[in-house]
Residue frames as qw, qx, qy, qz and C-alpha x, y, z in Angstrom:
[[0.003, -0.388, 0.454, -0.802, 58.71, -118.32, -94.50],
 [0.399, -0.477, -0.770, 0.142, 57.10, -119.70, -91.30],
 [0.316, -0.582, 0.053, -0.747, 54.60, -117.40, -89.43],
 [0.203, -0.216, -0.811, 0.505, 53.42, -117.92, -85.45],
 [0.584, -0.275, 0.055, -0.761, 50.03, -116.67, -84.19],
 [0.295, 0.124, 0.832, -0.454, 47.43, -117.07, -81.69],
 [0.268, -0.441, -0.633, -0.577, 44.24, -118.41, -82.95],
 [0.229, 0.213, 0.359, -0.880, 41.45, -116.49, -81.67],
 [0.216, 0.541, 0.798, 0.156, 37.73, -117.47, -82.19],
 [0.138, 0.363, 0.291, 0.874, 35.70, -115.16, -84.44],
 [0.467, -0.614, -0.510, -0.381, 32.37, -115.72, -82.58],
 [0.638, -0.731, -0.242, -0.013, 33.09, -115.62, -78.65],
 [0.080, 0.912, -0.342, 0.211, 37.05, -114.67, -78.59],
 [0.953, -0.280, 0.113, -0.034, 38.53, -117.72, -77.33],
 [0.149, 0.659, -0.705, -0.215, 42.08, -117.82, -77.58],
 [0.974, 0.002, 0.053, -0.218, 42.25, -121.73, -78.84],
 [0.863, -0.339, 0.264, 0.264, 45.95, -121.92, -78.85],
 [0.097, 0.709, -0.467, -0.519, 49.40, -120.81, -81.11],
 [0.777, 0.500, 0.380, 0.031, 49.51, -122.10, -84.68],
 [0.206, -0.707, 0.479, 0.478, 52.49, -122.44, -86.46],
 [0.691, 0.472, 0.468, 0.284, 53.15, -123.20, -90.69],
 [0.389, 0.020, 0.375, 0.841, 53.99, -121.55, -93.74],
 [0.220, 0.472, 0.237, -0.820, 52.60, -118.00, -94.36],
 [0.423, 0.195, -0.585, -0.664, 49.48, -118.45, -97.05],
 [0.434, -0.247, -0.866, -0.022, 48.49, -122.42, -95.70],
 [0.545, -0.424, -0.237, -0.683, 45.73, -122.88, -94.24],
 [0.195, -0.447, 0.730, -0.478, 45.23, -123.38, -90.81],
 [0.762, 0.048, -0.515, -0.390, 45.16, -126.97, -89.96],
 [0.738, -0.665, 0.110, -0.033, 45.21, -129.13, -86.80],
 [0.853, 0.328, -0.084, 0.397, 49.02, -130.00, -88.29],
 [0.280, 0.733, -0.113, 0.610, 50.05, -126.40, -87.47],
 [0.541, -0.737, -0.127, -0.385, 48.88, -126.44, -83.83],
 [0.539, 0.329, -0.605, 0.485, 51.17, -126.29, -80.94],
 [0.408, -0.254, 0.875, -0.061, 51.20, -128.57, -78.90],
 [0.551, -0.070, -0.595, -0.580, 48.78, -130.98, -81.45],
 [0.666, -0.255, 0.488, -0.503, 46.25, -132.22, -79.11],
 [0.234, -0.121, 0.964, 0.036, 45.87, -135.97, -78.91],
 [0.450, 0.414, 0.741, -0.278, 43.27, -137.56, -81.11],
 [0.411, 0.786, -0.047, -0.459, 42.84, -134.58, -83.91],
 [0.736, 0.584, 0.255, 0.228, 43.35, -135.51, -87.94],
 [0.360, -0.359, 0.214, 0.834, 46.23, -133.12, -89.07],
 [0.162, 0.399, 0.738, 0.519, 44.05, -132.63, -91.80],
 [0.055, -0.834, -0.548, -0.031, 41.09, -131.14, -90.10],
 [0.012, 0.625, 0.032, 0.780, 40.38, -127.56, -90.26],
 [0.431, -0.128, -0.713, 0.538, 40.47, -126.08, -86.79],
 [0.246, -0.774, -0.272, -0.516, 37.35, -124.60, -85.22],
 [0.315, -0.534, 0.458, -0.637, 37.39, -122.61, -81.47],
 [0.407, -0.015, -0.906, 0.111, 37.27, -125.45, -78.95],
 [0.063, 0.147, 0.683, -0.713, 34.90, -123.91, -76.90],
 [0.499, 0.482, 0.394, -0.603, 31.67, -122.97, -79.16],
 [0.608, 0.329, 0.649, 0.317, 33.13, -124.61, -82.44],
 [0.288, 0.897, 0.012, -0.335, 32.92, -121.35, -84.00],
 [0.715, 0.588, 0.044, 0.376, 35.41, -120.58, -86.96],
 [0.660, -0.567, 0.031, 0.492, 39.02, -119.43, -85.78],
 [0.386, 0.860, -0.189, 0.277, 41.73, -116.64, -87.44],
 [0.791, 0.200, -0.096, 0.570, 45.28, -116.43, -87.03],
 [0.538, -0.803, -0.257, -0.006, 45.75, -113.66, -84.32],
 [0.223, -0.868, 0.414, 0.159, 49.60, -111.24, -83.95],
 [0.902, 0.349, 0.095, 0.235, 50.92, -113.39, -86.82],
 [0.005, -0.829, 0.553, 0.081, 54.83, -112.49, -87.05],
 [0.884, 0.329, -0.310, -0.117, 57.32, -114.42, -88.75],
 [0.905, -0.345, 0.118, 0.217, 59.45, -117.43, -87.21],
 [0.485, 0.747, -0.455, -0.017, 63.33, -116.80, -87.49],
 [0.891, -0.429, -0.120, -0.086, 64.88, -120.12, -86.65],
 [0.485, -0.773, 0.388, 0.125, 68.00, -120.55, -84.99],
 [0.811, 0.232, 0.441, 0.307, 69.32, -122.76, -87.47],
 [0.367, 0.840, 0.307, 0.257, 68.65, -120.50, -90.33],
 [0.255, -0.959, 0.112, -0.054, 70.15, -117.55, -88.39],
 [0.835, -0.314, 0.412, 0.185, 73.11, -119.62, -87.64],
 [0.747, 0.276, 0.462, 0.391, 73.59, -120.78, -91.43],
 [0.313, 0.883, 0.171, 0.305, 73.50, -116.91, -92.53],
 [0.173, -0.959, 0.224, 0.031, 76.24, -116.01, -90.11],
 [0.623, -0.377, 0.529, 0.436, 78.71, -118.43, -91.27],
 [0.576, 0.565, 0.467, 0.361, 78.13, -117.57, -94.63],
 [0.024, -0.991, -0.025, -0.129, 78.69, -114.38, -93.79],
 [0.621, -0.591, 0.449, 0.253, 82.03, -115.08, -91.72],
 [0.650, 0.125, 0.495, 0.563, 83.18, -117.33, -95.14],
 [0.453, 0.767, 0.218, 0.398, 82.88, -114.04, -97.26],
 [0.072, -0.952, 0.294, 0.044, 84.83, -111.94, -94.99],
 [0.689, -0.335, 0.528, 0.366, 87.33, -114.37, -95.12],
 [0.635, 0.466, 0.383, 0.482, 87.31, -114.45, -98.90],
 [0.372, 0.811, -0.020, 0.452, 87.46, -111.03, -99.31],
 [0.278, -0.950, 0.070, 0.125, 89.78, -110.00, -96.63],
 [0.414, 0.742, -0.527, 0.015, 93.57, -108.96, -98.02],
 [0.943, -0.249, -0.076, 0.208, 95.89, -111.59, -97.87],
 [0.344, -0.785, 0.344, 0.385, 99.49, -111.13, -97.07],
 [0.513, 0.772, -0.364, -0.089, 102.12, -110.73, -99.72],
 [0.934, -0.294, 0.154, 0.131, 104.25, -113.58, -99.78],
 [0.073, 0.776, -0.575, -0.247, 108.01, -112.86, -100.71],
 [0.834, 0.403, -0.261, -0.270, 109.78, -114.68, -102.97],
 [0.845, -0.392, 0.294, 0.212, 112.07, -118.14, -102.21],
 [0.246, 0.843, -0.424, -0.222, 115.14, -117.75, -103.25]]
């Protein structure tokens, strides 16, 4: 499952931007939306204003449109399956 949050510095309160990934992974410059120009995906992301250490900040999970999508035609193909068919009569 993909979460969304602002990061928020611990030390001075900086909002340093939204950070998006899977819920558990650590936050990395990979996650960051937009990814600024120049940053490692790799690196750990600190507050861009006093370097401080950053948290994850009204975290709520992503539902994507896709996904959503893929769960109502699946749905749709089971009402079809289970809805009654007509009774065909026999050729004579």
């Amino acid at each position: 499952m993909l979460v969304i949050g602002d990061l928020k510095c611990l030390h001075c309160g900086h909002s340093s931007g939204r950070w998006v990934g899977p819920k558990g992974a650590p936050l990395t410059a990979a996650g960051l939306r937009p990814l600024p120009p120049g940053r490692d995906p790799a690196e750990h992301i600190r507050c861009g204003r006093c370097q401080g250490p950053v948290y994850l900040d009204d975290a709520m999970p992503v539902a994507s449109s896709y996904r959503l999508r893929r769960i109502q035609r699946m749905r749709d193909q089971l009402a079809a399956f289970d809805a009654p068919r007509p009774k065909r009569g026999r050729a004579a």
